[in-house]
C-alpha positions, -999 to +999 in steps of 0.1 A: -513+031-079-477+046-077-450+022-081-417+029-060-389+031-069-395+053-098-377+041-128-361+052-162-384+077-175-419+078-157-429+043-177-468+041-164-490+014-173-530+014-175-556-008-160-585-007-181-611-026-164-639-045-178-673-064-171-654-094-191-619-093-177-591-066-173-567-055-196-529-041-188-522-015-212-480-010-212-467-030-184-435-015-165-404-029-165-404-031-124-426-059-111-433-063-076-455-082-054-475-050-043-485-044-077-495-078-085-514-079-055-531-048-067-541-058-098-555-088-088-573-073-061-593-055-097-606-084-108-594-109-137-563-099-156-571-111-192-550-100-213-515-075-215-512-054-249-479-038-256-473-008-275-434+001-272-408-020-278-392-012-245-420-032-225-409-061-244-384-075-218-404-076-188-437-089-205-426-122-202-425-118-164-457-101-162-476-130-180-466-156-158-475-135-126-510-137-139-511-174-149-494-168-185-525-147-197-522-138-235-499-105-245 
């Protein structure tokens, strides 16, 4: 899925999906409803993992989108 608008420098984000739950690899700063929709529409979000620091101020929002699952 392609996120629009594009933002800061070509973050991306990976959906690694699992017979026991999803995982968000990197989450980008923009969250909208289409991507939300999106993801659920995969399956079960389980759990986010972060790698860069810069991810750090919107994985707050991200959690709670998915009824607060772990980061």
């Amino acid at each position: 899925m392609i996120v629009e608008p594009h933002a800061a420098i070509g973050q991306r984000a990976f959906l690694i999906e699992t017979p026991y739950g999803n995982i968000l690899w990197d989450c980008l700063t923009l969250l909208d409803q289409a991507t939300i929709d999106w993801i659920k529409s995969k399956g079960k979000l389980t759990a986010i993992a972060i790698s860069h620091p810069h991810y750090y101020t919107a994985m707050g929002s991200w959690s709670d989108a998915f009824d607060q699952i772990p980061i």
